[in-house]
C-alpha positions as CSV (number, residue, x, y, z in Angstrom):
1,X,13.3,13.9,-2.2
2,X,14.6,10.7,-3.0
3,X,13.5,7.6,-1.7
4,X,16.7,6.4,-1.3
5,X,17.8,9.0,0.9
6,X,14.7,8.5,3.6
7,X,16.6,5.3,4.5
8,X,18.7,5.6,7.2
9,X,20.4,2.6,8.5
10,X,21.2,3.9,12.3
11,X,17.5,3.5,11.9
12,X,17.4,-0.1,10.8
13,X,18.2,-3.0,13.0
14,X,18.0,-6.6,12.8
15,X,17.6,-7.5,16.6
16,X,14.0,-5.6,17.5
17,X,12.9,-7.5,21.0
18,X,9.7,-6.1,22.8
19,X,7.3,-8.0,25.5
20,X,4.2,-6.1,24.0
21,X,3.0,-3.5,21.7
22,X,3.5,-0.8,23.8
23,X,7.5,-1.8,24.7
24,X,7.9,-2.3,20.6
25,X,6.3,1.5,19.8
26,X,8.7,2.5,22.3
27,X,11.9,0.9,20.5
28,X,10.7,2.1,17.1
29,X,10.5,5.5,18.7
30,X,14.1,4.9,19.9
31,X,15.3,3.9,16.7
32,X,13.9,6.7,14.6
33,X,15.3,9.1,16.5
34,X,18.7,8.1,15.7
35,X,17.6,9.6,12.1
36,X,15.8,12.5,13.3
37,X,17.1,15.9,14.9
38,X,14.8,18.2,14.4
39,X,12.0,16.7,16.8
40,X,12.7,14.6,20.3
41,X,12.4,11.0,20.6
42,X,9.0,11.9,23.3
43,X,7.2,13.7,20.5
44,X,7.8,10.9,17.8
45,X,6.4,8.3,20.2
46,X,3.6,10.5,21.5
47,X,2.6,11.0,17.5
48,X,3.1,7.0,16.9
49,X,1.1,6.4,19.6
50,X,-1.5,8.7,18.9
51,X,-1.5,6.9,15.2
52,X,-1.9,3.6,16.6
53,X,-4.8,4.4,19.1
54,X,-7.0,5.3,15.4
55,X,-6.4,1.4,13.9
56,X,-3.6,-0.9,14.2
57,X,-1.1,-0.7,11.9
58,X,0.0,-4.5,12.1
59,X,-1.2,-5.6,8.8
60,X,-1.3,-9.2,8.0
61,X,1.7,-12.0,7.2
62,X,4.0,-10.6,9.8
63,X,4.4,-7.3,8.7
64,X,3.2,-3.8,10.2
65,X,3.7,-0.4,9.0
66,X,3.9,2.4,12.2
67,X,3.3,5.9,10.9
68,X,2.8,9.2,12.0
69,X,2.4,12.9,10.8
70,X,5.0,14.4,13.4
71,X,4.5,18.1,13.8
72,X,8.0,20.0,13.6
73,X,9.4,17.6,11.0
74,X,11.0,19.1,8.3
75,X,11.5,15.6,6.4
76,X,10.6,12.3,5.3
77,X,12.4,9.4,7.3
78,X,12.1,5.3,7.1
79,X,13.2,2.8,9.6
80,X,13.1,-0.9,9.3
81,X,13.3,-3.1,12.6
82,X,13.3,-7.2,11.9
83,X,12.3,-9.4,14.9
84,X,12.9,-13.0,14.0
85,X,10.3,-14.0,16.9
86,X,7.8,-12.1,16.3
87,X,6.3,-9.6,18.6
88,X,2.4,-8.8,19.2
89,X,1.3,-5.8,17.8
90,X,-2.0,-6.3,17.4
91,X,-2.3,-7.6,13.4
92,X,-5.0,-7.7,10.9
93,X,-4.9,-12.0,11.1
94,X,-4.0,-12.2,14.6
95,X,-0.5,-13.1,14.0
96,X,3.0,-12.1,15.5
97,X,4.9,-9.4,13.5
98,X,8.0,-9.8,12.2
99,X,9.2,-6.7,9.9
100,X,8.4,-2.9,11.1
101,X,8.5,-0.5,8.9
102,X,8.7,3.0,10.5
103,X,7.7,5.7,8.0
104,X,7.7,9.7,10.1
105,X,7.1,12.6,7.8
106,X,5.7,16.4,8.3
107,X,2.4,17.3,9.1
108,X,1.4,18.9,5.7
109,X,1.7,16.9,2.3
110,X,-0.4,14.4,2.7
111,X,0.0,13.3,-0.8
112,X,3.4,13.0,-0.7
113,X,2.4,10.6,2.4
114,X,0.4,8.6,0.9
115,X,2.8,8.1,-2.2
116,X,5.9,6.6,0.0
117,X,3.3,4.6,1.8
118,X,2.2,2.3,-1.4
119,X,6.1,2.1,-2.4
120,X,6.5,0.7,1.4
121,X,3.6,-1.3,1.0
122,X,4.3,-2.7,-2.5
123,X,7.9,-3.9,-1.0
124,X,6.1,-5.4,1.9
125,X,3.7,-7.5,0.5
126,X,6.5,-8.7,-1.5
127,X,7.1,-12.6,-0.3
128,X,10.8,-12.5,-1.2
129,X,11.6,-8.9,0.3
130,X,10.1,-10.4,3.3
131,X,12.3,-13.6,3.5
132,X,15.4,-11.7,2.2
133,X,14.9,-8.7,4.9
134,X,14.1,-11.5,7.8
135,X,17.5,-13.0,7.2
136,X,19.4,-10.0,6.5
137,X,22.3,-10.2,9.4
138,X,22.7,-6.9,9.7
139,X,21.3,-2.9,9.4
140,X,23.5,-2.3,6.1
141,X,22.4,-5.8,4.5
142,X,18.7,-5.1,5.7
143,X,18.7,-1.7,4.5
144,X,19.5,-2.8,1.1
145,X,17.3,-5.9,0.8
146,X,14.1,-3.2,1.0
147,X,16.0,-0.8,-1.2
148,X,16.7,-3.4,-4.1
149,X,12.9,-4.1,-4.5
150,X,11.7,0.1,-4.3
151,X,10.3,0.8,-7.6
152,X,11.4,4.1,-8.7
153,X,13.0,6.1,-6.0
154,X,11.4,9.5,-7.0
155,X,8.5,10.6,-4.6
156,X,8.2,14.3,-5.4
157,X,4.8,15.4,-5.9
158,X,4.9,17.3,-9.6
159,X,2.2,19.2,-11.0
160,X,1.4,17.3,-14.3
161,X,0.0,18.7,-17.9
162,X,-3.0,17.3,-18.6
163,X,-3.4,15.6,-22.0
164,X,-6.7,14.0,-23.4
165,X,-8.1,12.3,-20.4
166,X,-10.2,9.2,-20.2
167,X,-12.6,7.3,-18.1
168,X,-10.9,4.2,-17.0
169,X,-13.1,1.8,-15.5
170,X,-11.8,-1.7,-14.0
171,X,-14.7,-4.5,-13.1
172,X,-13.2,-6.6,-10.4
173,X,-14.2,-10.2,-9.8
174,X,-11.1,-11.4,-7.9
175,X,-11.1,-9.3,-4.0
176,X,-7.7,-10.1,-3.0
177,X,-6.5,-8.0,-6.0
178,X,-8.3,-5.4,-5.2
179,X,-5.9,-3.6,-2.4
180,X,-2.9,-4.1,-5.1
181,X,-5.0,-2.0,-7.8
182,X,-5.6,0.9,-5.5
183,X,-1.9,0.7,-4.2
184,X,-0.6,1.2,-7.8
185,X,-3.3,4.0,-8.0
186,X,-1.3,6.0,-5.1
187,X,2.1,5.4,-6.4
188,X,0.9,6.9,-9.7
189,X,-0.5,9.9,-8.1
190,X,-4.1,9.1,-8.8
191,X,-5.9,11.4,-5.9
192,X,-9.6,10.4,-6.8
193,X,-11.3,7.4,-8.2
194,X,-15.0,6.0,-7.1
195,X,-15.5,2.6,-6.4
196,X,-19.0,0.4,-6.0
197,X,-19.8,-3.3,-5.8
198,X,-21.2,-5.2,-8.8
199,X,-23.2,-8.7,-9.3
200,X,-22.6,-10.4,-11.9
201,X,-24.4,-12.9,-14.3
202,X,-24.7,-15.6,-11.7
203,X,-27.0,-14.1,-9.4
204,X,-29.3,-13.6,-12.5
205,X,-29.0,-17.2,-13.6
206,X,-30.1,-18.6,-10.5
207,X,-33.2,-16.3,-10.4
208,X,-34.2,-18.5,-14.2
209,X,-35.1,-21.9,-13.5
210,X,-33.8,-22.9,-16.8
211,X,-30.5,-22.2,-16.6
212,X,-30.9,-22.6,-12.6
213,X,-29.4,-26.3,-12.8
214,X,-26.0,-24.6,-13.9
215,X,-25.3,-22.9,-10.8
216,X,-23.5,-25.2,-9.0
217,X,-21.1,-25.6,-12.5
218,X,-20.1,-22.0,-11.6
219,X,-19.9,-22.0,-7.8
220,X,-16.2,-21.3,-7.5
221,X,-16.7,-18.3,-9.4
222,X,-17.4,-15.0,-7.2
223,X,-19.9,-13.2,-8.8
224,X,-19.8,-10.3,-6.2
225,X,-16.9,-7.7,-6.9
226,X,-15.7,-4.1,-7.4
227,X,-16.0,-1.7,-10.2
228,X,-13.4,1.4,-9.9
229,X,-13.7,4.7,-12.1
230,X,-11.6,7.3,-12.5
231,X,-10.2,10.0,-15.3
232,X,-6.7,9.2,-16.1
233,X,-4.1,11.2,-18.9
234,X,-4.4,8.4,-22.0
235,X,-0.7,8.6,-21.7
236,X,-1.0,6.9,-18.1
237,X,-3.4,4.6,-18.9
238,X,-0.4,1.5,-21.1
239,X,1.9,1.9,-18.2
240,X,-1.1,1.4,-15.4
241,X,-2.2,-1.8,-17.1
242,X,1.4,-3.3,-17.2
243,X,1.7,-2.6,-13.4
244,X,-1.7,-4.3,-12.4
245,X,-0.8,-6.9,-15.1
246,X,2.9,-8.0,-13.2
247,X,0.3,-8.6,-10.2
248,X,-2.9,-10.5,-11.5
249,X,-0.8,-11.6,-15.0
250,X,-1.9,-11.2,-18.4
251,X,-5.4,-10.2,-18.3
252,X,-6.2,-11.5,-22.0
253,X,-5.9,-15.1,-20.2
254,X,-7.2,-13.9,-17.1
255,X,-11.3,-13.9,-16.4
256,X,-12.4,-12.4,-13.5
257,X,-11.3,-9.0,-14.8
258,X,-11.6,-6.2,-17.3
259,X,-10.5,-2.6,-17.7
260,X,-11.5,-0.4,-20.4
261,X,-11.5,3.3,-21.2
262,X,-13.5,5.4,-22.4
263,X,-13.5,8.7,-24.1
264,X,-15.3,11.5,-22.4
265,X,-17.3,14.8,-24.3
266,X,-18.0,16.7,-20.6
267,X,-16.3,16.9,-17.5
268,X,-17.0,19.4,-13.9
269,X,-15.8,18.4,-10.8
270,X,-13.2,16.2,-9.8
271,X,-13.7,13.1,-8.2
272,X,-10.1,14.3,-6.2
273,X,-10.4,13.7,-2.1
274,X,-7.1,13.3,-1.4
């Protein structure tokens, strides 16, 4: 199914008022439902609701995500909902939210899920989606600010053939990078990777009293990050640099962060728990 065609702009509106979380799940509710016909507007709120009460879905910088596996739906649908106030939905930072992006689906393909999920996320934590969907005037205009910044519009899940795979490992100095790489991860289709936390050289160095007096040189450096390891298709593994090198930039200039890849002689198992 194509991205393009989840968007429905009876479900998009640029006027979303609410007095408090609970009014603005109702109102999202009441604007999916305008997309949706086989399910009723009780049992998309009930499953939005039931969503909610698990973790917030109001991320952080004004935007939240409201999602729900709704039992009986045969489809994929996505609203969008601007309030230029703000409303209170309980966020990650404490702040107001301003953009809602409603995202209903069927109960089983969780995959396919998880896949339109990073695509909504990717436009979201885009700064100039945000301002250009906040001053959209209307449901048509807002509908095609999101669209213009989708990256691919094919979400079908497609069995792949399997070519020479690798271990990819990336070593992760900088955190706030770290939620991008895993996002690109899902809208490639990679279902399984591990991940573990790594020291680096300065916690060694201040352990030596001769090189002790050149810790506070490197104090802006983190020394604490992320390692992540998975088995990728070599074929994948060009086009999965590019995309988590048009976030962190050319990584040849950048410290902080290395990926490399490795070939492997045995493999059993699968590190899969999607």
């Amino acid at each position: 199914m194509d991205i393009f065609d989840m968007v429905n702009e009876k479900s998009c509106s640029t006027s979303l008022t609410a007095e408090d979380k609970e009014d603005c799940l109702r109102k999202l509710a009441d604007l999916a439902a305008k997309s949706i016909t086989d399910v009723s507007r009780e049992t998309i709120l009930n499953s939005l609701i039931e969503r909610e009460n698990m973790v917030s879905t109001g991320l952080e910088d004004g935007i939240a995500i409201p999602h729900a596996r709704v039992k009986g739906m045969n489809d994929f649908i996505i609203g969008i909902a601007v309030s230029k106030k703000g409303i209170d939905f309980k966020s990650m930072d404490g702040n107001k939210s301003h953009i809602f992006f409603i995202m209903l689906g069927p109960e089983e393909n969780a995959e396919k899920h998880l896949k339109i999920m990073a695509q909504i996320m990717r436009v979201a934590k885009n700064r100039n989606a945000f301002r250009e969907m906040l001053a959209a005037p209307n449901s048509a205009v807002l509908k095609e600010a999101f669209l213009l910044h989708i990256r691919g519009s094919e979400v079908e899940v497609k069995e792949k053939k399997k070519g020479k795979e690798k271990l990819l490992i990336i070593v992760l100095y900088e955190h706030r990078f770290f939620e991008d790489i895993i996002n690109i991860f899902l809208e490639r289709g990679i279902k399984g990777a591990a991940v573990f936390d790594v020291r680096g050289m300065r916690n060694i160095l201040s352990g030596i009293p001769l090189f002790s007096d050149f810790i506070d040189f490197l104090k802006e450096r983190s020394d604490v990050g992320q390692t992540i390891m998975t088995v990728i298709d070599e074929k994948e593994i060009a086009p999965l640099v590019e995309e988590i090198e048009e976030v962190m930039g050319d990584l040849d200039t950048h410290s902080g962060a290395m990926i490399f890849a490795l070939d492997i002689s045995f493999t059993k198992g699968s590190l899969e728990v999607l």
